[in-house]
C-alpha positions as CSV (number, residue, x, y, z in Angstrom):
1,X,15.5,-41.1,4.4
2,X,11.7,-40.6,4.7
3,X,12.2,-37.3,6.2
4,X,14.2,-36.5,3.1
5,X,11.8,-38.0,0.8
6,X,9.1,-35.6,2.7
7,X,11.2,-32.9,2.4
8,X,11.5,-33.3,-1.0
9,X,7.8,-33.6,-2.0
10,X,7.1,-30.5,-0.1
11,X,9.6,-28.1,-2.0
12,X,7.9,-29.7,-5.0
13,X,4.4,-29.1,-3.7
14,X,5.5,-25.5,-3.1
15,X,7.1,-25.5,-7.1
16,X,4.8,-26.4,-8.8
17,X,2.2,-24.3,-6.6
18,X,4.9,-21.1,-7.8
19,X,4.7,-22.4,-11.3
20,X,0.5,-22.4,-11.4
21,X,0.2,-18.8,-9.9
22,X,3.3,-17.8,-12.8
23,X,1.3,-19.4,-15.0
24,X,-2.5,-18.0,-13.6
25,X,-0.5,-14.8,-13.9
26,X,0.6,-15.0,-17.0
27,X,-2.8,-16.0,-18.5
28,X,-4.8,-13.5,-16.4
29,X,-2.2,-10.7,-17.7
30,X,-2.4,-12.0,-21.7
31,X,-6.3,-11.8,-21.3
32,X,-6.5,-8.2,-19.7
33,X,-3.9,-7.4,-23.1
34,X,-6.7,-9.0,-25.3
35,X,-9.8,-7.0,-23.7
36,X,-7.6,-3.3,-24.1
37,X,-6.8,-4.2,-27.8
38,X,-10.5,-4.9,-28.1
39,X,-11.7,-2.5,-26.6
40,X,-8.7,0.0,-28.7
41,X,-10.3,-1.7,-32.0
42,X,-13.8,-0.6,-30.5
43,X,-12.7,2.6,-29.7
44,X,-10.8,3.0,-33.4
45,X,-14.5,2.4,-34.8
46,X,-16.6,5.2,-33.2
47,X,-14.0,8.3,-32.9
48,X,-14.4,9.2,-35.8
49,X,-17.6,9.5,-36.0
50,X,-18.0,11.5,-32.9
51,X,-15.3,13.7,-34.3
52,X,-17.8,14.2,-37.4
53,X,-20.5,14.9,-35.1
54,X,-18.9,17.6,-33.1
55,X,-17.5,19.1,-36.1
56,X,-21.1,19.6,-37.5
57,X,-20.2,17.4,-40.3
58,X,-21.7,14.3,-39.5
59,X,-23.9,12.6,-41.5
60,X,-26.5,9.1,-41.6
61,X,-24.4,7.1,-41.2
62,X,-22.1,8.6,-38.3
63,X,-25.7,8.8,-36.2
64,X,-26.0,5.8,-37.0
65,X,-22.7,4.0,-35.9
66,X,-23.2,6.2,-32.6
67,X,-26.4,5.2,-31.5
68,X,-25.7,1.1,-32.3
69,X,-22.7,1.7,-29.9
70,X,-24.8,3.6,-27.2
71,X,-27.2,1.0,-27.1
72,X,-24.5,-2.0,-27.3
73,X,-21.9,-0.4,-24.8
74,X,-22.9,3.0,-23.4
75,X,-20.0,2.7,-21.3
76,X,-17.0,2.7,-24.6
77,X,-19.1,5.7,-26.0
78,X,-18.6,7.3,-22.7
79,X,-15.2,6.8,-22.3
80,X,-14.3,7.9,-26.0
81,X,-16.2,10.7,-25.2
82,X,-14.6,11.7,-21.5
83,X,-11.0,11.3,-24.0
84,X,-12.4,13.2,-27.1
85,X,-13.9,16.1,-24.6
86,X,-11.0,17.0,-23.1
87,X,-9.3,18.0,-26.7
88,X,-12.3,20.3,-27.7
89,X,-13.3,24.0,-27.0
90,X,-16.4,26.2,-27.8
91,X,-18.9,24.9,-30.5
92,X,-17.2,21.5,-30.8
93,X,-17.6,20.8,-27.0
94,X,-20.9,21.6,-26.9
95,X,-21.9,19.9,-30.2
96,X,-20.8,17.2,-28.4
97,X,-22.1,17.2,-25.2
98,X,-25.5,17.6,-26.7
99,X,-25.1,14.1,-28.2
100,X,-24.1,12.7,-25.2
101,X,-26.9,14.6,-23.5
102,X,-29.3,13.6,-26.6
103,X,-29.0,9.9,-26.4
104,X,-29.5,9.9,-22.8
105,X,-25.8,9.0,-21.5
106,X,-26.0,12.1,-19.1
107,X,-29.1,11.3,-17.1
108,X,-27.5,7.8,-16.5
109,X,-24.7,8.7,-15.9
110,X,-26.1,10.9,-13.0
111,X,-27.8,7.9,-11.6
112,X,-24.4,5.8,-11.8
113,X,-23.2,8.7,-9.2
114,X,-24.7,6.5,-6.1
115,X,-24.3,2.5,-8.4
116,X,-22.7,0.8,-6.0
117,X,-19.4,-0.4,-7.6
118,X,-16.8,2.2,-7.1
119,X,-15.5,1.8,-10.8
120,X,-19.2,2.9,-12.4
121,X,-19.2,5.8,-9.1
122,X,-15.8,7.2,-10.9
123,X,-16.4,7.0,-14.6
124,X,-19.9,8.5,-14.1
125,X,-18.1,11.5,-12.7
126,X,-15.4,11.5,-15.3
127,X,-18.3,11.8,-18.0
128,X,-19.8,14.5,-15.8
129,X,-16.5,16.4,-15.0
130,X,-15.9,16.6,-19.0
131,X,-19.1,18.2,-20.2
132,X,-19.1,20.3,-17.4
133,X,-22.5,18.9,-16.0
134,X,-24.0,21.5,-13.7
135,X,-26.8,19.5,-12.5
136,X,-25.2,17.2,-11.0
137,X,-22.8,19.1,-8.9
138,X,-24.2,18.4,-5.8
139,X,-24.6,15.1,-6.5
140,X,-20.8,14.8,-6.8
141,X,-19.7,17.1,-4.3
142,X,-21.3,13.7,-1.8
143,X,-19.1,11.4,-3.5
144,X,-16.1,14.2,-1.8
145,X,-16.5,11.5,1.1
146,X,-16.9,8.5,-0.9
147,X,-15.0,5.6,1.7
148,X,-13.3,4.5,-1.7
149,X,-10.5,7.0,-1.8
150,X,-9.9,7.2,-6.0
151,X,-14.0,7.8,-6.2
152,X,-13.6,10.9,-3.8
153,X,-10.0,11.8,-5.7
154,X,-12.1,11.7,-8.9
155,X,-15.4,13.7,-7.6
156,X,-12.7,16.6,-6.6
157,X,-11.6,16.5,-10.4
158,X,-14.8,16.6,-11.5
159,X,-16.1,19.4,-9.4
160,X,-13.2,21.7,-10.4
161,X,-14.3,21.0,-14.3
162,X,-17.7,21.6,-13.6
163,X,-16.7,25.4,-12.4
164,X,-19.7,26.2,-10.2
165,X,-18.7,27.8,-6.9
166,X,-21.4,26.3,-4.6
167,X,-18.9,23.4,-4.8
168,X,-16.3,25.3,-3.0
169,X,-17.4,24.9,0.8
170,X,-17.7,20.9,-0.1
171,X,-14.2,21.0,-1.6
172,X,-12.7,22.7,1.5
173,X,-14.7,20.7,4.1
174,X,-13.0,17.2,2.2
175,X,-9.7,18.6,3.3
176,X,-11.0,18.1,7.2
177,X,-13.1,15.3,6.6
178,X,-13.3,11.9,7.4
179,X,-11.8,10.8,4.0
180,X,-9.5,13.6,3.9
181,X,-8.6,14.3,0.4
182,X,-4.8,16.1,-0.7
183,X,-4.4,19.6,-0.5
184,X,-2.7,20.0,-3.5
185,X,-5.8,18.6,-5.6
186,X,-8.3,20.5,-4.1
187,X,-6.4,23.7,-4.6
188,X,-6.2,22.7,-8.2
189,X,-10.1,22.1,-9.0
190,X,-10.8,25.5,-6.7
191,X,-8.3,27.0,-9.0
192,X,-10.4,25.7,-12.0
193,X,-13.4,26.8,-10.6
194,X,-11.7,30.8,-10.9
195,X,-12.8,34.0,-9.6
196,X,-16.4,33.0,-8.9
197,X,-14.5,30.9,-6.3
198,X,-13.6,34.2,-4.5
199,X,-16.7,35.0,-1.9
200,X,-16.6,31.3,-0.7
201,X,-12.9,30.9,0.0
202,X,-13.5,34.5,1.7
203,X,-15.6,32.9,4.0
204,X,-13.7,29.3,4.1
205,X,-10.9,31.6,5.6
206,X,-12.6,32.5,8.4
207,X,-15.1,29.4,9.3
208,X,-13.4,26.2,7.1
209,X,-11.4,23.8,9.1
210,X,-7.6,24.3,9.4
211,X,-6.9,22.5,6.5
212,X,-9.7,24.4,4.5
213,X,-8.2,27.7,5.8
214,X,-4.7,26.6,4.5
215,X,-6.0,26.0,0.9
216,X,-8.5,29.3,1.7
217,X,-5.4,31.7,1.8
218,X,-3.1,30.2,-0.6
219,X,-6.3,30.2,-3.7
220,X,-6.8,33.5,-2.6
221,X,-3.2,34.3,-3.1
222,X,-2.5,32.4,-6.7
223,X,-6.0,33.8,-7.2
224,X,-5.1,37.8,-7.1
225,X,-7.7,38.3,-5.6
226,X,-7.6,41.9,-3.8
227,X,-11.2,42.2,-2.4
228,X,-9.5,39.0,0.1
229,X,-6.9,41.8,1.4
230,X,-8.7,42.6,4.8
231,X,-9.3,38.9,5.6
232,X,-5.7,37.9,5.0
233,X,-4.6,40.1,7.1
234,X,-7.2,39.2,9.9
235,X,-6.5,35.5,9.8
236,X,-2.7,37.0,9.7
237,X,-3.1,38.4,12.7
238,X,-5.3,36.1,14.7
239,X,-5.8,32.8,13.4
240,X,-4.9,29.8,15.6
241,X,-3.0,28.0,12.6
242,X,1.0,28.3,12.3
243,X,0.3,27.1,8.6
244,X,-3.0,29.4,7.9
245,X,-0.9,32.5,8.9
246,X,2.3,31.4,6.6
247,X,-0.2,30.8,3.9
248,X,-1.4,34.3,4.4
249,X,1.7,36.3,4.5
250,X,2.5,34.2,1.2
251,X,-0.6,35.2,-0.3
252,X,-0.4,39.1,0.5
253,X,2.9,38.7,-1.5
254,X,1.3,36.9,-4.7
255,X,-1.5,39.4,-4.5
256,X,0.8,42.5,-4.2
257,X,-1.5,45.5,-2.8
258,X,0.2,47.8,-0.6
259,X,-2.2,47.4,2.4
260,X,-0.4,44.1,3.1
261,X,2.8,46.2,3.9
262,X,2.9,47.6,7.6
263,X,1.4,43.9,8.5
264,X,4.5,41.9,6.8
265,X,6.8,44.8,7.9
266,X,5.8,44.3,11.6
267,X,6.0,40.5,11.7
268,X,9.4,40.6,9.9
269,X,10.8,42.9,12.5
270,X,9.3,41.4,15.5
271,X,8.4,37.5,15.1
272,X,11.1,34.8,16.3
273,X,9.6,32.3,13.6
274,X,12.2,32.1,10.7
275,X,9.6,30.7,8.0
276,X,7.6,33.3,8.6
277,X,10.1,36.5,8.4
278,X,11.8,34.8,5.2
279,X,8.0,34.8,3.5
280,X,7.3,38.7,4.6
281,X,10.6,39.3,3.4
282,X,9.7,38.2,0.1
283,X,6.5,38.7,0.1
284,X,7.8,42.7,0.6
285,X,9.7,43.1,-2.2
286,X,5.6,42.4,-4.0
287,X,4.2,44.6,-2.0
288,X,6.5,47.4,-0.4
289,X,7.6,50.6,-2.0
290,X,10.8,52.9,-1.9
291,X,10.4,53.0,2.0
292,X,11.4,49.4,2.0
293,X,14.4,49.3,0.8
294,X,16.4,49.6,4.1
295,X,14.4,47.3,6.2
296,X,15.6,44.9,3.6
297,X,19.0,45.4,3.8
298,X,18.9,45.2,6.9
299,X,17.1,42.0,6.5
300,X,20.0,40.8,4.3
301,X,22.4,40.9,7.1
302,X,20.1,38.3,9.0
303,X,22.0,35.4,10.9
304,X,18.9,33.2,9.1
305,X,20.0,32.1,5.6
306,X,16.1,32.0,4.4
307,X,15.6,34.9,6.0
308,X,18.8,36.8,4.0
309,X,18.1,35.1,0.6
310,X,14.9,36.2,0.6
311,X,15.4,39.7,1.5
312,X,17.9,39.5,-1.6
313,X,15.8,38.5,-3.6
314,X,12.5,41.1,-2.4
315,X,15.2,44.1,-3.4
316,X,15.7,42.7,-6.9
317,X,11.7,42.6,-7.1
318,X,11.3,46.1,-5.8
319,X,13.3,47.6,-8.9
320,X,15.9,49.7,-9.4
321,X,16.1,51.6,-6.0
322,X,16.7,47.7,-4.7
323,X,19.0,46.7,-7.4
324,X,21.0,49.8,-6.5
325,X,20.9,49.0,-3.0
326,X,22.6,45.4,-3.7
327,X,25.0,46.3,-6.1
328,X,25.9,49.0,-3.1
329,X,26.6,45.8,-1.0
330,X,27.4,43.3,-3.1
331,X,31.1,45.3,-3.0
332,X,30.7,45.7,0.6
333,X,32.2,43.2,3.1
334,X,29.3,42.6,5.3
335,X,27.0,39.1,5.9
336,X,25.1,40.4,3.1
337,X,27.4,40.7,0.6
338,X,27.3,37.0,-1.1
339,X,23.5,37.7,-1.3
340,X,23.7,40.7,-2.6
341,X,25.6,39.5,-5.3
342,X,23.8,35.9,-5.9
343,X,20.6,38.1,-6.4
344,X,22.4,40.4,-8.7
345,X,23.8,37.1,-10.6
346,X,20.7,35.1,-10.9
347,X,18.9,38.8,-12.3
348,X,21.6,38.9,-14.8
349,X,20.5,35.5,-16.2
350,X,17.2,36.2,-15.7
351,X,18.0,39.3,-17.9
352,X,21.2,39.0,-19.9
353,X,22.0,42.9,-20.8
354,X,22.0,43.3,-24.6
355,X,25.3,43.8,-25.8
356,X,26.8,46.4,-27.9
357,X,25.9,46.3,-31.5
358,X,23.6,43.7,-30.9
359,X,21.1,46.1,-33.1
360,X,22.3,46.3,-35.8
């Protein structure tokens, strides 16, 4: 009996410790919904007059309501700010800014950049990334290797925003650093950064790390850029990296100059690696002529599915001397045949024909 009674008390000791932490929760979770509608009233109460102020309508009384809130809570005018920024092009942007800039919220928040809670590190940069701060950039290029992961995540944004290409060899050593950061968002803020971006990724390609190579080549590539050509095909041809050359090959396709075309040609006919022919194989029908036509048919009969589809695909690219060559054997009986024809198909969608009388 006393072992029950025991038993008893301890599954109510562990209830009604379940029922305080629902409870805690519950409380902790209704006050966080108080402080955002707050802080939504707050934020209600000085849009508008920053949307006055960057129209170059604002008035007395909008100054006003803009400096009490910068000198109450510099933080909500930021924030409303980093949101309103975001929407606004040209003049408006920079009317803005200036305010910002004006009432001091930009020098602090370049000192908040090294504050050392990780929450005033990342909305620093966020105010930063939307006006498009360039003196601050290196400042926030260090944060790349912040140890709080979001902070660095956040820096990255922010560099891409601020579009100045002495932040391109940071972005591309974070991608082999000790905090690495993803691939896919550094490739997005070098994007941002555009064609200025160009002469550093050049060099990234030949000195970065392997994972800075790999986003080297494939910026180049959804870049365009041409002048990149010769060091494509040199990190092609001898880079260590499986990946680095794949990203290559890819890029000679997006960036379409003929030069790439012995190079993709000779690795399509020669290498065992089936990524790699299926991408020269597309990356031909960008790039290659007349003269390619047959190496892709021949390509189409390839035992590799990747490898066929592609090639299918590349003669559809190459116009109509391709599309003649796959309705030629999409009636044929060979391997190639149901490529031929789901190339043909998915053009036709692509490209309905207009039918007769359409017109008129």
């Amino acid at each position: 009996m006393n072992l029950n009674l025991i038993a008893l008390g301890a599954l109510g000791a562990v209830m009604m410790a379940l029922v305080l932490t629902l409870v805690s929760s519950a409380v902790h979770r209704r006050r966080r919904q108080r402080r955002a509608q707050r802080r939504e009233v707050q934020m209600r109460r000085v849009r508008p007059h920053l949307v006055a102020m960057a129209s170059g309508e604002g008035e007395k009384e909008d100054e006003d309501v803009i400096d009490a809130v910068a000198a109450e809570d510099a933080d909500l005018l930021a924030e409303a700010a980093v949101e309103m920024l975001g929407k606004l092009r040209g003049e408006a942007h920079s009317e803005l800014v200036a305010l910002l800039a004006g009432r001091g919220l930009l020098a602090a928040a370049r000192r908040q950049l090294t504050a050392r809670s990780p929450d005033s590190r990342a909305r620093a940069a966020l105010l930063l990334g939307a006006t498009g701060d360039r003196d601050s950039v290196a400042d926030v290029a260090r944060m790349l290797d912040d140890p709080v992961p979001e902070v660095g995540r956040v820096a990255a944004r922010t560099l891409g925003k601020q579009g100045d290409s002495g932040a391109v060899a940071p972005l591309l050593a974070s991608l082999d650093g000790s905090h690495r950061l993803p691939l896919g968002l550094v490739a997005t803020s070098l994007l941002a950064i555009g064609r200025t971006a160009i002469e550093p990724l050049r060099a990234g390609l030949a000195s970065a790390g392997r994972n800075g190579r790999v986003a080297s080549a494939e910026v180049l590539g959804r870049l365009g850029a041409v002048e990149s050509i010769d060091g494509l095909l040199a990190a092609l041809a001898d880079d260590p990296d499986r990946e680095v050359r794949l990203r290559c090959a890819h890029a000679l396709g997006r960036i379409g100059a003929p030069k790439g075309a012995p190079a993709l040609t000779r690795l399509l006919t020669t290498t065992d690696d089936v990524v790699m022919r299926a991408i020269c194989a597309r990356s031909l029908g960008e790039v290659g002529g007349p003269a390619t036509v047959a190496l892709l048919v021949t390509a189409i009969n390839d035992s590799q599915h990747a490898v066929a589809g592609n090639a299918a695909e590349a003669l559809v690219a190459l116009g109509p001397a391709g599309m003649a060559a796959l309705e030629t054997m999409a009636v044929g009986g060979g391997s190639g045949a149901p490529y031929a024809r789901q190339a043909l198909a998915r053009e036709q969608l692509r490209n309905p024909p207009e039918r007769e009388g359409a017109s008129a």
